[in-house]
PyMOL Python script that loads the backbone (N, CA, C, O; Angstrom):
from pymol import cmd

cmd.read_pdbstr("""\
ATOM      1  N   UNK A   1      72.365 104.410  87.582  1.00  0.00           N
ATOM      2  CA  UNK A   1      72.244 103.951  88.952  1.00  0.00           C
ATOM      3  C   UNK A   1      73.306 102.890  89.270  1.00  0.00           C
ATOM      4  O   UNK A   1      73.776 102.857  90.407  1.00  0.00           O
ATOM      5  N   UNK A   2      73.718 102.006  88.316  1.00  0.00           N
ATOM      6  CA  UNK A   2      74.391 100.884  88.670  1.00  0.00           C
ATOM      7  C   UNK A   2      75.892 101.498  88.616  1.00  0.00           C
ATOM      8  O   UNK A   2      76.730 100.680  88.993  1.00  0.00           O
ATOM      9  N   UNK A   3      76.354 102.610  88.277  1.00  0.00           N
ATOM     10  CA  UNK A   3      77.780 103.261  88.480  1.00  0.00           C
ATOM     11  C   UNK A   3      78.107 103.909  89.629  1.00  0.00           C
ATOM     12  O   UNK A   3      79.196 104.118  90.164  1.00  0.00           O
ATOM     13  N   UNK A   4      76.699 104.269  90.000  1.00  0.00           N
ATOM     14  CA  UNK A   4      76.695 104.897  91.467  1.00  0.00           C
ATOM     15  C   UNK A   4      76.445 104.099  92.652  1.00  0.00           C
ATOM     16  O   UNK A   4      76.624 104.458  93.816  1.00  0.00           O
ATOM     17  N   UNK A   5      75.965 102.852  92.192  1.00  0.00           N
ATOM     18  CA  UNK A   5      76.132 102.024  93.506  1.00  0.00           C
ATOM     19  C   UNK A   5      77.447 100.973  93.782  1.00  0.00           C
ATOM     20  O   UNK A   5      77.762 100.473  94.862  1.00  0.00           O
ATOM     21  N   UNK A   6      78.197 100.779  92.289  1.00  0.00           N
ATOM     22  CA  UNK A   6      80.099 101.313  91.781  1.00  0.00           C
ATOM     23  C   UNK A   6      80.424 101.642  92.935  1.00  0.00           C
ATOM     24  O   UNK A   6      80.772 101.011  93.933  1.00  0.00           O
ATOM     25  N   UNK A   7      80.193 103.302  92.565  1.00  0.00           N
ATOM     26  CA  UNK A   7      80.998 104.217  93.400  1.00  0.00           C
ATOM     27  C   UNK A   7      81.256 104.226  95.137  1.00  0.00           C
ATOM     28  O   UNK A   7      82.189 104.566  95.865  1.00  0.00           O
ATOM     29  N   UNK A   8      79.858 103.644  95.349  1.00  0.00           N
ATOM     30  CA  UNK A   8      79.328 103.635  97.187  1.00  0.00           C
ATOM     31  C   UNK A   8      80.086 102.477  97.331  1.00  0.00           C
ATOM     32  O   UNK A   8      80.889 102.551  98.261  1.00  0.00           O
ATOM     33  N   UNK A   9      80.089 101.107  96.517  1.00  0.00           N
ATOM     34  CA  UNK A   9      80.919  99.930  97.106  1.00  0.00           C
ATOM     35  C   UNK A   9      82.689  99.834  96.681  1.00  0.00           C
ATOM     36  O   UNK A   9      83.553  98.994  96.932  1.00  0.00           O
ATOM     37  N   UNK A  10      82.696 100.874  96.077  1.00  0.00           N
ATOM     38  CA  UNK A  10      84.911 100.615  95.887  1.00  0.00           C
ATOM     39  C   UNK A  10      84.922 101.674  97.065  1.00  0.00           C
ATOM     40  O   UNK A  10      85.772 101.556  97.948  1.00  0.00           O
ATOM     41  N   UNK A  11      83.851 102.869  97.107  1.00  0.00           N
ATOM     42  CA  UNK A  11      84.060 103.202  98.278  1.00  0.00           C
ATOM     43  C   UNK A  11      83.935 102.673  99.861  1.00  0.00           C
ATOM     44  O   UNK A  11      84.699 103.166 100.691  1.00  0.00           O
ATOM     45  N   UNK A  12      83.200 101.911 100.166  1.00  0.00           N
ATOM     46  CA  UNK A  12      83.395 101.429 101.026  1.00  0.00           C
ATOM     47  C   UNK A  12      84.065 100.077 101.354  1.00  0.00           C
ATOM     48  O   UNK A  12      84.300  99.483 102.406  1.00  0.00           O
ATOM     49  N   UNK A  13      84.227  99.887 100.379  1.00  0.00           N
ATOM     50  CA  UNK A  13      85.604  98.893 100.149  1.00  0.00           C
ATOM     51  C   UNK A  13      86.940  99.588 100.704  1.00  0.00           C
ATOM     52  O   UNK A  13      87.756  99.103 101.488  1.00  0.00           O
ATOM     53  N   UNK A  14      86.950 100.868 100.084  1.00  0.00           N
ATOM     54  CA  UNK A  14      88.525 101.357 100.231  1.00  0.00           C
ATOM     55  C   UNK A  14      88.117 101.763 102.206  1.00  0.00           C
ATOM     56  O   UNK A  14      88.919 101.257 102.990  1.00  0.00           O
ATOM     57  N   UNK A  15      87.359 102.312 102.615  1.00  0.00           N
ATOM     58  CA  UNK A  15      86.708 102.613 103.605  1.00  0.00           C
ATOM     59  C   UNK A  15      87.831 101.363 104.515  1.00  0.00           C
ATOM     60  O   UNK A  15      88.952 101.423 105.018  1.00  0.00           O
ATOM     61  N   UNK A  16      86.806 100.331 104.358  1.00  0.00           N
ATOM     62  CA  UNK A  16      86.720  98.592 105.341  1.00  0.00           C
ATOM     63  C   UNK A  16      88.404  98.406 105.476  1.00  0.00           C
ATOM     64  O   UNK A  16      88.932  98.502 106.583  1.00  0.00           O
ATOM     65  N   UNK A  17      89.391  98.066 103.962  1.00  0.00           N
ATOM     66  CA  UNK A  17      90.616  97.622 104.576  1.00  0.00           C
ATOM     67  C   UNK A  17      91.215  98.713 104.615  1.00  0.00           C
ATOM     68  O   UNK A  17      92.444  98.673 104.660  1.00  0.00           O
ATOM     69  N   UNK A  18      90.386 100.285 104.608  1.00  0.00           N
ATOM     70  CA  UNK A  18      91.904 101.353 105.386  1.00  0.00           C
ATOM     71  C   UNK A  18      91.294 102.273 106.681  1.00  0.00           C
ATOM     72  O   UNK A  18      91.542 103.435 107.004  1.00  0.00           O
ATOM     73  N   UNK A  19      90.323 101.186 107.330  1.00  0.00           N
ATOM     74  CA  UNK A  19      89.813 102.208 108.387  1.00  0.00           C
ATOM     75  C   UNK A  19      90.810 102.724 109.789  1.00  0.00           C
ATOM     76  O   UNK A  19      90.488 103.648 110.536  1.00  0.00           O
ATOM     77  N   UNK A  20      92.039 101.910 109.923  1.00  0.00           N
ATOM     78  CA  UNK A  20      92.862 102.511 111.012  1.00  0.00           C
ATOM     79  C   UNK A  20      93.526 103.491 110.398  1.00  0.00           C
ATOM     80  O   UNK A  20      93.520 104.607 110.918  1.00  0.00           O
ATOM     81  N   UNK A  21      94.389 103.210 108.889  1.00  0.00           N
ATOM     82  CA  UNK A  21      95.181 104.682 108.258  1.00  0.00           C
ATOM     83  C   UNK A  21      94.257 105.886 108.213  1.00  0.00           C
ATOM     84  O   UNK A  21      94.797 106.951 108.513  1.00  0.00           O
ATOM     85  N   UNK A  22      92.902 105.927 107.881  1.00  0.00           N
ATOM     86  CA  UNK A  22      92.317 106.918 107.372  1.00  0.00           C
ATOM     87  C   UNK A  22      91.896 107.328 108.666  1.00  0.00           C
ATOM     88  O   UNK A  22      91.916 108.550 108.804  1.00  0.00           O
ATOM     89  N   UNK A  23      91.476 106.602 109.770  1.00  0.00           N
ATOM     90  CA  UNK A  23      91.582 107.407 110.874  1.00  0.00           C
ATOM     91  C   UNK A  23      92.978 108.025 111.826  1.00  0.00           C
ATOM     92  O   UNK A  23      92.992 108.823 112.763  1.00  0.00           O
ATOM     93  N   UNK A  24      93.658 107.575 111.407  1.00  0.00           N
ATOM     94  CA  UNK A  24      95.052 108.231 112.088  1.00  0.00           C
ATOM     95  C   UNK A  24      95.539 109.170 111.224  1.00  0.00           C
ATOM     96  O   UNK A  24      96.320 109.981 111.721  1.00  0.00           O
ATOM     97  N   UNK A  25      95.191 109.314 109.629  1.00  0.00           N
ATOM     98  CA  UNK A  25      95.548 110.499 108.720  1.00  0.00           C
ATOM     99  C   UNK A  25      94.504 111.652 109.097  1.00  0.00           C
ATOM    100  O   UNK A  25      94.887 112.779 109.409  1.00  0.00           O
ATOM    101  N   UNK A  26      93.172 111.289 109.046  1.00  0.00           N
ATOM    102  CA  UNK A  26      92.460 112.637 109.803  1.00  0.00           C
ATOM    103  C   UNK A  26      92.749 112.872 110.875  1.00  0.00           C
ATOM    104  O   UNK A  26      93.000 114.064 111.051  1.00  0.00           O
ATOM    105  N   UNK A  27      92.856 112.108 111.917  1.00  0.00           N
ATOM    106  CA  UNK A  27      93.881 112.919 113.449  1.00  0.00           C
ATOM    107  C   UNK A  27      95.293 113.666 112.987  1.00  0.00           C
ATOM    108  O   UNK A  27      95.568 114.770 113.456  1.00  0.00           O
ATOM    109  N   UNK A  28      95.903 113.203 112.328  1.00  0.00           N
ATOM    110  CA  UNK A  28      96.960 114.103 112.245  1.00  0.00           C
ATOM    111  C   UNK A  28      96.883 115.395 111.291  1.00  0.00           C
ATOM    112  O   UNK A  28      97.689 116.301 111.503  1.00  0.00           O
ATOM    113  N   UNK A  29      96.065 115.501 110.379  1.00  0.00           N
ATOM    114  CA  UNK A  29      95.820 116.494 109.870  1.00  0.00           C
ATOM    115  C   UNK A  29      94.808 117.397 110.506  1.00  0.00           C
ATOM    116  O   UNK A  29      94.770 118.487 109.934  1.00  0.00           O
ATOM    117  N   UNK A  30      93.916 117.277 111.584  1.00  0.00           N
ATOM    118  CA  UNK A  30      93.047 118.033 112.167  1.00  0.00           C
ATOM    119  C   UNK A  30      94.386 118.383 113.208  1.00  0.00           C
ATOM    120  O   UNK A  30      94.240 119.461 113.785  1.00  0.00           O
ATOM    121  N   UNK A  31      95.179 117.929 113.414  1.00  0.00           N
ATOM    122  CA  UNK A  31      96.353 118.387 114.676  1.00  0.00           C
ATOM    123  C   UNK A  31      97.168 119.554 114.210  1.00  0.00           C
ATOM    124  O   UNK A  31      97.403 120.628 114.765  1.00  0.00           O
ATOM    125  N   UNK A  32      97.668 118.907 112.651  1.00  0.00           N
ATOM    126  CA  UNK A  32      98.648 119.564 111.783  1.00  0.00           C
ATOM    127  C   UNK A  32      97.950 121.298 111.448  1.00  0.00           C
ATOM    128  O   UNK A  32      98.597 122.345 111.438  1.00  0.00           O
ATOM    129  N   UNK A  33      96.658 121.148 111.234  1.00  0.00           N
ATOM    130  CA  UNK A  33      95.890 122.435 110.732  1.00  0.00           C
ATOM    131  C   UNK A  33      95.943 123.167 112.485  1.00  0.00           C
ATOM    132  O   UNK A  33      96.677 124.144 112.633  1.00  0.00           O
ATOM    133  N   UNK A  34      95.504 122.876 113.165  1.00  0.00           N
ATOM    134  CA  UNK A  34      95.634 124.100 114.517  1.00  0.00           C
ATOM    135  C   UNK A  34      97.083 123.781 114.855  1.00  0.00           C
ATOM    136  O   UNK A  34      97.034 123.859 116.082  1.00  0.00           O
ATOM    137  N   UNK A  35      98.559 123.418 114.502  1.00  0.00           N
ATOM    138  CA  UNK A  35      99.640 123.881 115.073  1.00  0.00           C
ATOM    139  C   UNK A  35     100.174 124.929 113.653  1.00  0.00           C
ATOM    140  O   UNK A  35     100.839 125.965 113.679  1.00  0.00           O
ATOM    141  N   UNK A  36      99.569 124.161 112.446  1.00  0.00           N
ATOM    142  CA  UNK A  36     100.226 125.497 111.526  1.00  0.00           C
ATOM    143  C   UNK A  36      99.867 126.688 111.811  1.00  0.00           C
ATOM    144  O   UNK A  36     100.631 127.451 112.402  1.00  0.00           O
ATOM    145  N   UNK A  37      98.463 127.088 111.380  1.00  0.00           N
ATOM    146  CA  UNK A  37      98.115 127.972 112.173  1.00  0.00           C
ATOM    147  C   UNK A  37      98.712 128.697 113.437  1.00  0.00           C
ATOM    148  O   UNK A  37      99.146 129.839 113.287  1.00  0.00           O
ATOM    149  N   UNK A  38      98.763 128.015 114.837  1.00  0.00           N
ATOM    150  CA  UNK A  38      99.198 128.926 115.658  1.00  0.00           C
ATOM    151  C   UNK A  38     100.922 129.313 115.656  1.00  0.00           C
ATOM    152  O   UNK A  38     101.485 130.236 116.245  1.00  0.00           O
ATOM    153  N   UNK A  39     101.500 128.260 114.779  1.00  0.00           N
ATOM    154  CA  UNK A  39     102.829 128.515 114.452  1.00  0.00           C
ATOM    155  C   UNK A  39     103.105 130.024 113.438  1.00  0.00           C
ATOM    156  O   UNK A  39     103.687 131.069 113.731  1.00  0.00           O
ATOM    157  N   UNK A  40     102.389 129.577 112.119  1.00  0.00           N
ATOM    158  CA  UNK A  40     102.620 130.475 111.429  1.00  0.00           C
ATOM    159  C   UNK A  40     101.953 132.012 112.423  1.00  0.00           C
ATOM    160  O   UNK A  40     102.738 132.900 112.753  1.00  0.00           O
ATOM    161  N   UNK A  41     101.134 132.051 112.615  1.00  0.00           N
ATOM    162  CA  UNK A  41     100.433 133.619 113.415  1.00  0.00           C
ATOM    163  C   UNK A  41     101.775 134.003 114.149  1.00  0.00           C
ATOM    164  O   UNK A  41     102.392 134.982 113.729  1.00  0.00           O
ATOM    165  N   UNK A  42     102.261 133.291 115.218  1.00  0.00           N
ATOM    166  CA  UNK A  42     103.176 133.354 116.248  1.00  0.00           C
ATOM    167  C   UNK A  42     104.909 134.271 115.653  1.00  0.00           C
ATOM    168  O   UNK A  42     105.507 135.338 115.791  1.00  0.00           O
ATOM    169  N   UNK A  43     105.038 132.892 114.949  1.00  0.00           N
ATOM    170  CA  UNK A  43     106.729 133.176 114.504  1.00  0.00           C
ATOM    171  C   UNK A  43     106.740 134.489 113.001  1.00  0.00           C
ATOM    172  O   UNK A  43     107.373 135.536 112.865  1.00  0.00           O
ATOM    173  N   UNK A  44     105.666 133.740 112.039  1.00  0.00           N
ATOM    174  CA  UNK A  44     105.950 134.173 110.752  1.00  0.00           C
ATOM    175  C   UNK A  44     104.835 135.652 110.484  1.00  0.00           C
ATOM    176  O   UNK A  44     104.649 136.220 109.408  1.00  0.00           O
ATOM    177  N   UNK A  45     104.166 136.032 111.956  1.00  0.00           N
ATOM    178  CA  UNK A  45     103.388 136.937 112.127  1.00  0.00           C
ATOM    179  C   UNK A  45     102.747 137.359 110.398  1.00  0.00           C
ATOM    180  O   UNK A  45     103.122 138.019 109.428  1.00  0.00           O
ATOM    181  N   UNK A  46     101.637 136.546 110.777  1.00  0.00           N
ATOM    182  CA  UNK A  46     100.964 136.733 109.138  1.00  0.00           C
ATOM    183  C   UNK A  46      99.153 136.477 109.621  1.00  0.00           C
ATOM    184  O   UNK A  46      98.818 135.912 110.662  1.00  0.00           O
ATOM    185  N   UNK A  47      98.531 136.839 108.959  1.00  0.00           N
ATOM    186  CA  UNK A  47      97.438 137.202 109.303  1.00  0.00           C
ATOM    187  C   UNK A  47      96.536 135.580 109.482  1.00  0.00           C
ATOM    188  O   UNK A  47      97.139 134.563 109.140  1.00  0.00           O
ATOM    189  N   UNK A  48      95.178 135.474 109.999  1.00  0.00           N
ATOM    190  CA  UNK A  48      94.702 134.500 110.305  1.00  0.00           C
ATOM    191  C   UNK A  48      94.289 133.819 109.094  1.00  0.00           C
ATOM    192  O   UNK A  48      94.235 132.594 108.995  1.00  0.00           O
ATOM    193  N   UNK A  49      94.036 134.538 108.289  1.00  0.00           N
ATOM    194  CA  UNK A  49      93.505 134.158 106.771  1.00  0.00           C
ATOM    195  C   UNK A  49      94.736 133.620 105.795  1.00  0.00           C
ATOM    196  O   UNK A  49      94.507 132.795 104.911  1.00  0.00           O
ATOM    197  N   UNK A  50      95.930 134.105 106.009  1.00  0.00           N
ATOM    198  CA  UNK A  50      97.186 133.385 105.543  1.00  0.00           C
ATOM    199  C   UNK A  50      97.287 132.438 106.287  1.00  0.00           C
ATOM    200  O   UNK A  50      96.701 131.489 105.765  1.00  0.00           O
ATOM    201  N   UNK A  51      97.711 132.170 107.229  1.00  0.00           N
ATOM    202  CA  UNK A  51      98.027 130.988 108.317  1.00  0.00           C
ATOM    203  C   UNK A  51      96.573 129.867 107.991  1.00  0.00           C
ATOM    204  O   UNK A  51      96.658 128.725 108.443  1.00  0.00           O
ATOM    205  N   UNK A  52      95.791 130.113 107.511  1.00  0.00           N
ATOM    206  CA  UNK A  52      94.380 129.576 107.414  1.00  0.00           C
ATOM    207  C   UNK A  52      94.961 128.729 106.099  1.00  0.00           C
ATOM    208  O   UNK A  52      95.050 127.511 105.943  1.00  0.00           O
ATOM    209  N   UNK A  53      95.325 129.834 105.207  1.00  0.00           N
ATOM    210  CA  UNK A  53      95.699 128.785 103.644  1.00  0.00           C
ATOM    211  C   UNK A  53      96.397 127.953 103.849  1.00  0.00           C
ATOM    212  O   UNK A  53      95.911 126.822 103.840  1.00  0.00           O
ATOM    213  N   UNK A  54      97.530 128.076 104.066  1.00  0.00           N
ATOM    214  CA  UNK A  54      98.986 127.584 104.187  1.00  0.00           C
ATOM    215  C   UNK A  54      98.835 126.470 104.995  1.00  0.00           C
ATOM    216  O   UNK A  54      99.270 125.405 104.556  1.00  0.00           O
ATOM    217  N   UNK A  55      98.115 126.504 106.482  1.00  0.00           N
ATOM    218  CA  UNK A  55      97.538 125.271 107.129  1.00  0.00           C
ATOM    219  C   UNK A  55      96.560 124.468 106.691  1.00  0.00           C
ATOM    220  O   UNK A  55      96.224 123.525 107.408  1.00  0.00           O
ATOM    221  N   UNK A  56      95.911 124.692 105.417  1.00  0.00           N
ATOM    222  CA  UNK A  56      95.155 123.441 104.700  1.00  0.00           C
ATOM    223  C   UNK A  56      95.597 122.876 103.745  1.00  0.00           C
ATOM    224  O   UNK A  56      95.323 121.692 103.546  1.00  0.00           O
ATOM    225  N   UNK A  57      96.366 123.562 102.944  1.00  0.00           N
ATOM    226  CA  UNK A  57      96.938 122.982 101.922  1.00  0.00           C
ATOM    227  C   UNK A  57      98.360 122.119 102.075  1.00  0.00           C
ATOM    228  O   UNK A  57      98.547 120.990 101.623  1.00  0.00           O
ATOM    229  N   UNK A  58      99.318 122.930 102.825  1.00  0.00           N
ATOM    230  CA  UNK A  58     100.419 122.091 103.271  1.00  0.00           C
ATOM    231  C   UNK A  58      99.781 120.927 104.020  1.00  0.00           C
ATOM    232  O   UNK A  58      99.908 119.985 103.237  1.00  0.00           O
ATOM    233  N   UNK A  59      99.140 120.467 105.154  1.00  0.00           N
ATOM    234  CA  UNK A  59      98.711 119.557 105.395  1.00  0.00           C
ATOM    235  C   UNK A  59      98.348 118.157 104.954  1.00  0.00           C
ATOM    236  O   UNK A  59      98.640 116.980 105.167  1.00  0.00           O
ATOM    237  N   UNK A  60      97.157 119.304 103.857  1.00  0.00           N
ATOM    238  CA  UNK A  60      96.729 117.787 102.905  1.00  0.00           C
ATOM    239  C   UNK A  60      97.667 117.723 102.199  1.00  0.00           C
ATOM    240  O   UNK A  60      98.452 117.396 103.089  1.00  0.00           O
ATOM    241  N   UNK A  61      98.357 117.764 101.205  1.00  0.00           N
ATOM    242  CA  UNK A  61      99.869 117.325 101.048  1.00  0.00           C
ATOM    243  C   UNK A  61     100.435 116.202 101.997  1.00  0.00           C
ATOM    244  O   UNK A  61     100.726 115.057 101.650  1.00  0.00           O
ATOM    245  N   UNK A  62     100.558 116.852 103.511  1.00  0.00           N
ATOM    246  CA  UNK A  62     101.258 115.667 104.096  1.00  0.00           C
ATOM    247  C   UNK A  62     100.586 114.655 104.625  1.00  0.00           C
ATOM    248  O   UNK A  62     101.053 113.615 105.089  1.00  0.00           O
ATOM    249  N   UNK A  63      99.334 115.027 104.534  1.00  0.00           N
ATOM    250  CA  UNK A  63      98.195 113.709 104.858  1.00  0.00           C
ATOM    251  C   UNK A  63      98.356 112.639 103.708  1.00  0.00           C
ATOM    252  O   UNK A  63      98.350 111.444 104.002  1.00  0.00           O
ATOM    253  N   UNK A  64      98.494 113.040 102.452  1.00  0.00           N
ATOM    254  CA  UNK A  64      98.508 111.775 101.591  1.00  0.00           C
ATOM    255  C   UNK A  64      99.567 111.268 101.896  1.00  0.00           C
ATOM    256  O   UNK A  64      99.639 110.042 101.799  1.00  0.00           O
ATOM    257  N   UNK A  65     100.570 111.913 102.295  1.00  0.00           N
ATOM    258  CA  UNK A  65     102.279 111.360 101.812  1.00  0.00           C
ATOM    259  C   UNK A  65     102.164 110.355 103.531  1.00  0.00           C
ATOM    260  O   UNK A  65     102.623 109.218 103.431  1.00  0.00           O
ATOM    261  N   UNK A  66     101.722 110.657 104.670  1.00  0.00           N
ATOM    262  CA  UNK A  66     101.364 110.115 105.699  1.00  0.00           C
ATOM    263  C   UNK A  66     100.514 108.494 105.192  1.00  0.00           C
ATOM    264  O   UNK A  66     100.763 107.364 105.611  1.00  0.00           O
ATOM    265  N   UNK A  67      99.824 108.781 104.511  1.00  0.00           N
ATOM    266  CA  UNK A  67      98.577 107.826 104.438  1.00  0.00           C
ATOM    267  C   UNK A  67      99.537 106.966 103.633  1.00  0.00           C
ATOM    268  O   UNK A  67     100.008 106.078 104.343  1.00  0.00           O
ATOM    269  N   UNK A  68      99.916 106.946 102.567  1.00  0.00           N
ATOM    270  CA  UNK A  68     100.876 106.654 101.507  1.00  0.00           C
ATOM    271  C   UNK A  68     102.299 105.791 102.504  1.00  0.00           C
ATOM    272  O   UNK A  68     102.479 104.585 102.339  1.00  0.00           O
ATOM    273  N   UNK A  69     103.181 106.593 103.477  1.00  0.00           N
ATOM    274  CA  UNK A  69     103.669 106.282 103.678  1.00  0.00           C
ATOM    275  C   UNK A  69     103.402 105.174 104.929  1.00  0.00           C
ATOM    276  O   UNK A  69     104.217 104.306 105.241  1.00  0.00           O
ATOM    277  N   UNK A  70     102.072 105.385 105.590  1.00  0.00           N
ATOM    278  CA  UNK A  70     101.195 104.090 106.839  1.00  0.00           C
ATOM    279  C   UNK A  70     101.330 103.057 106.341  1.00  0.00           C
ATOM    280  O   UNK A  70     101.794 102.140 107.017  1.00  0.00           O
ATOM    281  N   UNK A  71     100.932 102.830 104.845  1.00  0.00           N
ATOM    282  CA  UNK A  71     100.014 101.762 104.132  1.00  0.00           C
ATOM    283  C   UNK A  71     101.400 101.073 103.399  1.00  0.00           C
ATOM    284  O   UNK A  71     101.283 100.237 102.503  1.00  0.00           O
ATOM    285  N   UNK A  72     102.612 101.500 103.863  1.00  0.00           N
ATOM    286  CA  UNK A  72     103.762 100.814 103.069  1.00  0.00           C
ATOM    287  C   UNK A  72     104.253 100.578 104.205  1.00  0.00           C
ATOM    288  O   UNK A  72     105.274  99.925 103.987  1.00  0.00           O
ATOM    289  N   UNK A  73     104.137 100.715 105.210  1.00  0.00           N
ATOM    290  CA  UNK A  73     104.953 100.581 106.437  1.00  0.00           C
ATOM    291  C   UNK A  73     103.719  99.343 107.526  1.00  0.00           C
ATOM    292  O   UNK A  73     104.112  98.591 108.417  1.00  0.00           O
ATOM    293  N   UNK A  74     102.657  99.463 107.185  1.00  0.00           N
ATOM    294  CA  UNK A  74     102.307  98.598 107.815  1.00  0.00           C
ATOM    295  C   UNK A  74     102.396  97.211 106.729  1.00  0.00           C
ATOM    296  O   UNK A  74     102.195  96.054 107.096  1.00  0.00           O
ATOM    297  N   UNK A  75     102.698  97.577 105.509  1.00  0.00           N
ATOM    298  CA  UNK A  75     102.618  96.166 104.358  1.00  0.00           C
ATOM    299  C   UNK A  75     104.165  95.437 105.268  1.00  0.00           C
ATOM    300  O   UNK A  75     104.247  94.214 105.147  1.00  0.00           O
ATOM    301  N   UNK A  76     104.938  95.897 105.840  1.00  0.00           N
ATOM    302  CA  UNK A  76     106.505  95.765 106.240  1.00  0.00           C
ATOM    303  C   UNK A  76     106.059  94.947 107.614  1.00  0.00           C
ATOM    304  O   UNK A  76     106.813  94.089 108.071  1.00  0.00           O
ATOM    305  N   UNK A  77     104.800  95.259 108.241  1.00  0.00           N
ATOM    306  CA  UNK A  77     104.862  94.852 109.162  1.00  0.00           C
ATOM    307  C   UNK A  77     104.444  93.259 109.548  1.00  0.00           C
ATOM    308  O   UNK A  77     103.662  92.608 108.855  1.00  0.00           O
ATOM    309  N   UNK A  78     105.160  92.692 110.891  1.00  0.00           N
ATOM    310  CA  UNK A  78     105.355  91.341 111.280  1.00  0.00           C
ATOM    311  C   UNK A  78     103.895  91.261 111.934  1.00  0.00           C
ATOM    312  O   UNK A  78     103.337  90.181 112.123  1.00  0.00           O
ATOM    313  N   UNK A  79     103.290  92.572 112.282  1.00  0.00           N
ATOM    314  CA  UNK A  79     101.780  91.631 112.734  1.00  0.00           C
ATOM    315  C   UNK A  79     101.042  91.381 112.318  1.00  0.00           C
ATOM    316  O   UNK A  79     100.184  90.734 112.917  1.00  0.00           O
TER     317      UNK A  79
END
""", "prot")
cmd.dss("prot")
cmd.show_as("cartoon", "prot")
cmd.util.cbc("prot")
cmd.orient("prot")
């Protein structure tokens, strides 16, 4: 019990000082998943179930590298 109540407080620790990155990394990845999608269907004419993979996985990829790259760019910042 005492590893799991661990787990709930580094988690909501990490939660408290990254609640603006982690909400601007899920907006951009809920954005990123419906333009891959209608991109890939459109140009690379591939089925909904391909365009489906390719738009979750490339994403989260760029969601960390996003989140990763917020959290070094706001350490830079003057406010």
């Amino acid at each position: 019990m005492e590893i799991t109540n661990g787990i709930f407080r580094a988690t909501q620790n990490i939660y408290q000082n990254n609640k603006g990155s982690l909400l601007r990394t899920v907006i951009y990845t809920i954005g990123h998943f419906a333009i891959a999608i209608t991109v890939l269907m459109l140009v690379a004419d591939v089925s909904f179930a391909v365009a489906l993979t390719d738009a979750i996985v490339e994403p989260i990829a760029n969601s960390i590298w996003y989140f990763i790259l917020d959290k070094w760019w706001a350490s830079r910042s003057k406010t």
